[in-house]
C-alpha positions as CSV (number, residue, x, y, z in Angstrom):
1,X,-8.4,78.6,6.5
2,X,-10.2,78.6,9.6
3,X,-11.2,75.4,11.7
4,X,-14.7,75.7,10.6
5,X,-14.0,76.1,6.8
6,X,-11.8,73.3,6.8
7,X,-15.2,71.4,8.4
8,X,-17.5,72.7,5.9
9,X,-15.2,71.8,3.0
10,X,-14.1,68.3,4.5
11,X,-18.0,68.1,4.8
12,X,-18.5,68.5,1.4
13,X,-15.6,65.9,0.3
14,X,-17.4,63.6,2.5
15,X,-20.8,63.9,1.2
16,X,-19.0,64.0,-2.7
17,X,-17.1,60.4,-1.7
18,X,-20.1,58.8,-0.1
19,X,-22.4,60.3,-2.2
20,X,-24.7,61.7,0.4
21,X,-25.6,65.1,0.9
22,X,-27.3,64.6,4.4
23,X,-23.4,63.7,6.1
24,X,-23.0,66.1,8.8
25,X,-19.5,66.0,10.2
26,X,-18.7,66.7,13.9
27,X,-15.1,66.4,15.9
28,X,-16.4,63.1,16.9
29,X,-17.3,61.6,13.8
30,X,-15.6,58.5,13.3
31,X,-16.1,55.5,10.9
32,X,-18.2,53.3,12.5
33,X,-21.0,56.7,12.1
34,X,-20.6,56.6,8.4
35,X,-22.2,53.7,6.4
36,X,-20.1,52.5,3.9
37,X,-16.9,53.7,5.2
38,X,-14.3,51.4,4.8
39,X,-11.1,50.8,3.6
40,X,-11.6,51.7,0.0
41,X,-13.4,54.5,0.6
42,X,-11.0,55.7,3.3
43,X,-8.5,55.6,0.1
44,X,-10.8,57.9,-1.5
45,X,-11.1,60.4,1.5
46,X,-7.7,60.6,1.9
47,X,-7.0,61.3,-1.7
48,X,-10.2,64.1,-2.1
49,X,-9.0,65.6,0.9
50,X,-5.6,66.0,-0.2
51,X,-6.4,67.5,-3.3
52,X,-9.2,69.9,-1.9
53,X,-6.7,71.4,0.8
54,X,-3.4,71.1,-1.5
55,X,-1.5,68.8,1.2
56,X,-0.3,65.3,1.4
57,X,-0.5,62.8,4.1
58,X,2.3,60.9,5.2
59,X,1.0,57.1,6.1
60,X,1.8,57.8,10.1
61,X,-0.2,60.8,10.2
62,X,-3.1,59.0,8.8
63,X,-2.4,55.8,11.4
64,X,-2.6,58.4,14.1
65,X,-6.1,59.8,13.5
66,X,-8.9,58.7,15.9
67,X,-11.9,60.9,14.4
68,X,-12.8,63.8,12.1
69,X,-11.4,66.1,14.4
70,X,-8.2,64.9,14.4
71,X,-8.3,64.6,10.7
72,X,-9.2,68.6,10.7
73,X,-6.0,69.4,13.0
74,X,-4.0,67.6,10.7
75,X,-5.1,69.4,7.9
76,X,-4.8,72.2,9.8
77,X,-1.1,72.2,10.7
78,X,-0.4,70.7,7.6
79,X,-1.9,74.4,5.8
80,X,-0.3,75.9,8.5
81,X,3.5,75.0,7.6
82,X,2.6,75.6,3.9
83,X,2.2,79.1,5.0
């Protein structure tokens, strides 16, 4: 999967968890951009995501993230040593 497929389909888990279709995801995206992100539904991210790319996140891997972007090279090396 390339970088930007794994944006467009982390795009749609967002907008399928916060229940908005306008969310529009960029390598800077963090948090504080998306209302109602918090720790409940960073849960729920976490969980969608893992299921819609077939991977799991260990918990210091998910402390490390800063943004989106990070999140997408995560799931990107994650796919990567599946291969």
């Amino acid at each position: 999967m390339t970088e930007a497929q794994i944006y467009d389909a982390l795009t749609e888990v967002f907008q399928d968890v916060f229940d908005d279709d306008d969310i529009r995801l960029t390598s800077g995206t963090t948090a504080a951009d998306v209302p109602g992100w918090d720790s409940q539904a960073h849960v729920n991210l976490v969980v969608a995501a893992e299921m819609r790319f077939g991977v799991r996140f260990r918990t210091a891997e998910l402390e490390s993230l800063h943004n989106v972007g990070d999140f997408v090279q995560l799931i990107a090396s994650k796919q990567q040593g599946a291969r």
